[in-house]
N, C-alpha and C positions, 0 to 999 in steps of 0.2 A: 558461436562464441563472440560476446563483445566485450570491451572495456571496463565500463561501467554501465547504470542501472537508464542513465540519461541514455546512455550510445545504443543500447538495448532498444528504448522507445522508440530513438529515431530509425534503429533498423524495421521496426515494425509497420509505421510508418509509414517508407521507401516498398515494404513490400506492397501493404495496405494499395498505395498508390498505384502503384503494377496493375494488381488484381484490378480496379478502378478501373483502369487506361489514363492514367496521369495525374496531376496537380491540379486540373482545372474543373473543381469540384460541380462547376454546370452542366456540364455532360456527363451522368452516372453511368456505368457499364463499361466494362473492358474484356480482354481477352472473349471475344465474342457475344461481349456486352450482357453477358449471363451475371459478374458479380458486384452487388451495392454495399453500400456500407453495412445495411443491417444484414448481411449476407456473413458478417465477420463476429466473431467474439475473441476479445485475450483475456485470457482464464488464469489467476495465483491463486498464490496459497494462502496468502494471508494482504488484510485489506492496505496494511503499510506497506506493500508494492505496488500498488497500484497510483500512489501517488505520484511518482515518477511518469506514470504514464498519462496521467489526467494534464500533468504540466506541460509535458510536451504537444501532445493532443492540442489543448489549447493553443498551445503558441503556431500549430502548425495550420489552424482553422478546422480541423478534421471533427465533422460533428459525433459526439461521444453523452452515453448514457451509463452512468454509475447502477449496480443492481445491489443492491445490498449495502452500499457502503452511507446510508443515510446519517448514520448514528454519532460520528465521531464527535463531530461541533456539540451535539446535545446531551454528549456525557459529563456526569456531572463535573466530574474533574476536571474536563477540560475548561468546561464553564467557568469555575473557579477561580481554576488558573489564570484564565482571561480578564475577570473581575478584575481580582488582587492584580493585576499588569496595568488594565485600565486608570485604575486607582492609586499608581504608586506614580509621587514625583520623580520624572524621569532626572530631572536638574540635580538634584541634592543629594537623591538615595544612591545612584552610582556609579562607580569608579569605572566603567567600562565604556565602548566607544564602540560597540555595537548589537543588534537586539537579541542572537543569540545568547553570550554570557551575561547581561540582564535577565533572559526567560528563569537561564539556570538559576541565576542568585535567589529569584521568585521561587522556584519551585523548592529549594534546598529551604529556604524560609518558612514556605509551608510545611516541611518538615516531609514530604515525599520524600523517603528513602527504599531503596530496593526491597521492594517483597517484604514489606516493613511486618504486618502480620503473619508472615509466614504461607502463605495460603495460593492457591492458584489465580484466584481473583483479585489479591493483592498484585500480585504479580503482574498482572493485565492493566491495572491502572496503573502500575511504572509505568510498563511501555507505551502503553495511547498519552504518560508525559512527554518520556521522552519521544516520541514520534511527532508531537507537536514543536517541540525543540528543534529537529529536526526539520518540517514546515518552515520556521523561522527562520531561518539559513538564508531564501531567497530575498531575506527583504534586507542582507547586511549591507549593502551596500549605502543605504540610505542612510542620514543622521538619524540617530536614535530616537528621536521624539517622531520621526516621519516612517520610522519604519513600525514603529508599535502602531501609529493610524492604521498602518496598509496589512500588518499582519489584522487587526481588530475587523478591516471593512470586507479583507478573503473570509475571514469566520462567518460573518452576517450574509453574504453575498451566496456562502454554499448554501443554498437551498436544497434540500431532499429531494431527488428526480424518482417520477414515478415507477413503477416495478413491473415496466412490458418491455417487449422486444420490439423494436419499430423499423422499417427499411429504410429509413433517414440518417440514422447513424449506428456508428460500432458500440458494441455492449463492453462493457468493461467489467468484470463478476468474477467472485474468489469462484475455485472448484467446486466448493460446497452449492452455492447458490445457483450451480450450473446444472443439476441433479434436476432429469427430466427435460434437460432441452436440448436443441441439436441447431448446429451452424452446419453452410455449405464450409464455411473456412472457421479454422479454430487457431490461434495463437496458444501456445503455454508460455510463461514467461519465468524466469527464475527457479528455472529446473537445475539447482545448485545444491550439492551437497547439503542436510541440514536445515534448507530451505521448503525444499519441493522433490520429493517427499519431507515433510517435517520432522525433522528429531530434537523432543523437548529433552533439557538436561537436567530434570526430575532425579530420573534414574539413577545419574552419576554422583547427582546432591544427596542426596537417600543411602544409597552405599556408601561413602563417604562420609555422613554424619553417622553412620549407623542406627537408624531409628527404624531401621524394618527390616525382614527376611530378607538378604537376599536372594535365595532364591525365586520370594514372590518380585521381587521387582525385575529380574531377568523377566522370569515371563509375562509381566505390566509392560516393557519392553518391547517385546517380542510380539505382544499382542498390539501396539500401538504400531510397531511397522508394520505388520498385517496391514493395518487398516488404512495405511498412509499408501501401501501401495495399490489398495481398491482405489483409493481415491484418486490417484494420480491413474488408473486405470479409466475410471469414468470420465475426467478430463479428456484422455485419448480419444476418446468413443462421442466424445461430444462433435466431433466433426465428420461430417456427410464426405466431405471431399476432398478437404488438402487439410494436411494435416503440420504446424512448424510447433518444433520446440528450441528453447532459445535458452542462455545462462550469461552471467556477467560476471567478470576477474572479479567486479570491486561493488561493494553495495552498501549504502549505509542506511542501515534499518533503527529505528528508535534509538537516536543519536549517536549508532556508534558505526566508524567506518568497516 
């Protein structure tokens, strides 16, 4: 159990380093010099956890490969979003004094509102907004016009890492993307109610608006944790030899704490 999603990474980290035999990333192998980095994977649920872990990662030198998670910069929306940011006078247009409530004012401009069609896919480009919302956070600290540079040059700078498992660094991959492969060590991270297993609130929206049997949505329900606990099953099983699962009091997922 940690804190939060930060406190989470760095515990992972602290163990990371263990298994290693320390901080001093030029002598690889520890505990009898059997485990490397590519010896390790941390497996979520979904790919807006793992950003927390990519930041830390970095900050800590710890070399790390993305599997799956290529896509986010080159969706369209995000693009967009980015565009219309590039393109807006930061001086004039507004009233705020740092580049998270800028992103919003952009996005609410764009007329992005929640699950605006209705649909599951609408739904999905809310949150990879608001998840970019969220992204922006670390450049508040900056004046406004230097912080939209440095979120612009992290978008361009994510470059797509390619899709193998290497002994140079830790893998970093939803559960899904984990399917057929196996680590001596396996991290789970954000095995948190709601999270890992995932429960979407379809179900509770649907009965509530009334628009369908309920009895078929119990069992749409029912059938959906079925399968969230295969998955978090295969996650388990993904690891050869030591096995950590991990959760955090406090997380803030696609801008919300």
């Amino acid at each position: 159990n940690t804190y939060s999603e930060r406190a989470e990474a760095q515990w992972v980290i602290r163990e990371i380093e263990k298994l290693i035999g320390g901080s001093d990333y030029s002598t690889l192998g520890g505990e009898s010099g059997s485990y490397h980095f590519g010896d390790t994977a941390v497996l979520y649920r979904l790919n807006a956890v793992g950003r927390a872990l990519e930041r830390e990662f970095s900050r800590a030198a710890i070399p790390f490969r993305v599997i799956g998670g290529r896509s986010f910069f080159e969706r369209p929306e995000i693009r967009d979003v980015l565009v219309r940011l590039e393109k807006t006078n930061m001086m004039s247009t507004f009233s705020v004094d740092n580049l998270t409530d800028a992103l919003r004012l952009v996005v609410e401009e764009m007329g992005f509102l929640k699950n605006a069609d209705n649909t599951e896919k609408g739904q999905k480009r809310y949150d990879r907004v608001l998840e970019l919302v969220t992204i922006a956070e670390r450049f508040n600290a900056l004046p406004l016009a230097e912080a939209r540079a440095a979120l612009l040059e992290y978008a361009a700078l994510a470059r797509p890492e390619d899709d193998e498992v290497t002994q140079s660094a830790v893998t970093l991959m939803t559960a899904h993307a984990a399917k057929g492969l196996e680590f001596p060590v396996v991290f789970i991270v954000g095995a948190e109610e709601g999270l890992f297993p995932y429960e979407k609130t379809i179900v509770g929206h649907r009965m509530s608006e009334g628009t369908s049997d309920v009895r078929s949505d119990v069992s749409r329900g029912r059938s959906q944790s079925d399968e969230e606990r295969r998955l978090f099953y295969v996650a388990m099983t993904r690891a050869k030899e030591r096995l950590y699962i991990s959760h955090a009091a406090e997380r803030t997922l696609f801008g919300k704490t």
